[in-house]
C-alpha positions as CSV (number, residue, x, y, z in Angstrom):
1,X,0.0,0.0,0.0
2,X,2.6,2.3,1.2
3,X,4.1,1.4,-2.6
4,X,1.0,2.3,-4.2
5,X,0.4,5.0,-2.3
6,X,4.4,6.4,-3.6
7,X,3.9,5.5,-6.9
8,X,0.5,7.7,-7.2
9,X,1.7,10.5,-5.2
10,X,5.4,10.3,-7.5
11,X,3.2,10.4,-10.1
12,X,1.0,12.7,-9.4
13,X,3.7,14.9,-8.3
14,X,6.0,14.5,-11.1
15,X,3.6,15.4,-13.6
16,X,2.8,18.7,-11.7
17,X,6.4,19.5,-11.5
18,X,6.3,18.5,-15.0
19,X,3.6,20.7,-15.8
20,X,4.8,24.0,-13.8
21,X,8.3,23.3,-15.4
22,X,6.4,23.7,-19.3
23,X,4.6,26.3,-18.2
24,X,7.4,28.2,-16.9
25,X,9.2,27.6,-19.9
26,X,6.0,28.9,-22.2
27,X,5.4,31.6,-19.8
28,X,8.9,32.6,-20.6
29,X,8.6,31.9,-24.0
30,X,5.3,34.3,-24.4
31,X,7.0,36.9,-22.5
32,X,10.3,37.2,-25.1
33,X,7.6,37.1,-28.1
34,X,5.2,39.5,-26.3
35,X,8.7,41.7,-26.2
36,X,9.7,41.2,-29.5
37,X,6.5,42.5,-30.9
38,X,6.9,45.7,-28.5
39,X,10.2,46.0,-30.2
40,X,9.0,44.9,-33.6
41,X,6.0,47.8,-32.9
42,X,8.8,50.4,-31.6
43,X,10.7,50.4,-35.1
44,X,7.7,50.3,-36.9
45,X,6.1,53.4,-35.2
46,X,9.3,55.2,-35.3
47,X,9.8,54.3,-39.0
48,X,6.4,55.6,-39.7
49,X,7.2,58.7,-37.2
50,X,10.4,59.6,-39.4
51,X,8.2,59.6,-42.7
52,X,5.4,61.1,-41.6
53,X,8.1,64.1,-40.0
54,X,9.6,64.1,-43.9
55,X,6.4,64.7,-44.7
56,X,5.4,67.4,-42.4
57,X,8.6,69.2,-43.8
58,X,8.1,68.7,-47.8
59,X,4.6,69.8,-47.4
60,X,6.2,73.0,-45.5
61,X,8.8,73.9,-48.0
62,X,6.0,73.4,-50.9
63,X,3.8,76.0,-49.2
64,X,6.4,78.5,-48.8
65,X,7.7,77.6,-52.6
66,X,3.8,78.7,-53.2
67,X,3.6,81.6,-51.1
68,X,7.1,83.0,-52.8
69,X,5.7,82.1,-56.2
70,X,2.7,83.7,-55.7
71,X,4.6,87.1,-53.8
72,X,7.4,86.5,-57.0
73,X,3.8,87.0,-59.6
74,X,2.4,89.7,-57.8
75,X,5.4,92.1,-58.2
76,X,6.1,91.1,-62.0
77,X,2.7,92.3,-62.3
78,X,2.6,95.4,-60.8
79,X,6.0,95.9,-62.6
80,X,4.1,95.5,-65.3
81,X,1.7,97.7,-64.3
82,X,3.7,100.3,-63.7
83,X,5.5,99.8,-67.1
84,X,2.4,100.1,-69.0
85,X,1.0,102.9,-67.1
86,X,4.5,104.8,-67.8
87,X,4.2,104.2,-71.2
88,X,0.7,105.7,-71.5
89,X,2.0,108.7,-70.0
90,X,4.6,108.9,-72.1
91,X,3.0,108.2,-75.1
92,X,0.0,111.3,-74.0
93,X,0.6,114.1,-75.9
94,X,1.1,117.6,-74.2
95,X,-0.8,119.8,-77.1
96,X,2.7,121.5,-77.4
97,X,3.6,121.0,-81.2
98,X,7.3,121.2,-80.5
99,X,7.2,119.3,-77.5
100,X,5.1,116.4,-78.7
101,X,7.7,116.4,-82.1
102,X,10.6,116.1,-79.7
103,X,9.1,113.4,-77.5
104,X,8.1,111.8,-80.6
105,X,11.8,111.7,-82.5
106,X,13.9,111.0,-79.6
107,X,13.6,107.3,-79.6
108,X,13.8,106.8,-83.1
109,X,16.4,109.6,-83.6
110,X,18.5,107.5,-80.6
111,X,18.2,104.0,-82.5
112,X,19.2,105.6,-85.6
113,X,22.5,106.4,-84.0
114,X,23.2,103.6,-82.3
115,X,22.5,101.7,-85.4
116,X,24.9,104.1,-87.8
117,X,27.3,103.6,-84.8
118,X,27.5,99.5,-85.0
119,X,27.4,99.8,-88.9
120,X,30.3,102.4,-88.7
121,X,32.1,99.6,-86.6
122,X,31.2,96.7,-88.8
123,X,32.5,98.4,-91.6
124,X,35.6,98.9,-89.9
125,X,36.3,95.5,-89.0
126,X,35.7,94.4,-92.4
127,X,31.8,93.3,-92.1
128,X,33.5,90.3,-89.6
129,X,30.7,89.5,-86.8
130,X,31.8,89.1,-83.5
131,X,29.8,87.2,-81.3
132,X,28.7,90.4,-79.7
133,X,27.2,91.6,-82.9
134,X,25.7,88.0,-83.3
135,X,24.4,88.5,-80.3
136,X,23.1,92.2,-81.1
137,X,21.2,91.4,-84.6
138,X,19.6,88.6,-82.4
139,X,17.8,91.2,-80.0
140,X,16.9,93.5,-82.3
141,X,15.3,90.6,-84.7
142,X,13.7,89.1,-81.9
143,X,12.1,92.6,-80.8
144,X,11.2,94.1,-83.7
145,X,9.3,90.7,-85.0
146,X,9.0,88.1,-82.4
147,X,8.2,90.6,-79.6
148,X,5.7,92.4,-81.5
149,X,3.9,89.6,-82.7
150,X,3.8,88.1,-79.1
151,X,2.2,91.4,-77.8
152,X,-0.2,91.6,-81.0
153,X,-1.7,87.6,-79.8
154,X,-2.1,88.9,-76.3
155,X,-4.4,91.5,-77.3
């Protein structure tokens, strides 16, 4: 009996030792994977932090690219405000013959001599164009037709 009675208790025993060693061990082993996920959650959240921080940042340089754009626009039109307005003052006439005749000839009467000028030096240099005078016929071809017909489409 006293046999019997060993051998159920030893057994009985053993396989609850048994048992609370396991579930230590699974315990434990729950625990490390529970923390691994925490970590595994950590990178991920900070990973997400970093973009969403990039983010915040491109967003913030875009909108003051915009508001610089939009400041950048609003003076090249008053400039060009300003121009036109100038010109149609200029262009008014004063109802003085021999003022309105002077206003009227000094532009032409100044390209004129700047032209006679360059020709003078052309001819000088034996009709050889430097890249300056490339350069030169360019702007006044490109103002004279491209510019005008430019501003003729606009209107």
């Amino acid at each position: 009996m006293f046999s019997a009675l060993l051998s159920f208790l030893g057994g009985s025993a053993f396989r609850y030792v048994i048992g609370r060693v396991i579930e230590y061990f699974e315990d434990k082993q729950e625990h490390e994977q529970e923390l691994e996920r925490i970590r595994e959650q950590e990178r991920i959240d900070a990973a997400r932090h970093g973009r969403q921080q990039e983010l915040i940042e491109l967003q913030h340089k875009l909108g003051i690219q915009q508001i610089q754009v939009a400041g950048n626009i609003a003076v090249d039109k008053a400039a060009a405000d300003a121009f036109t307005e100038a010109m149609k003052v200029a262009n008014t006439p004063t109802g003085v013959p021999w003022v309105d005749g002077w206003n009227g000839s000094i532009r032409p009467a100044a390209a004129s001599i700047a032209l006679v000028l360059w020709v003078l030096n052309m001819a000088k240099a034996a009709l050889i164009l430097t890249e300056w005078d490339k350069n030169l016929i360019a702007s006044i071809l490109g103002y004279f037709f491209a510019d005008r017909s430019i501003g003729k489409a606009r209107q």
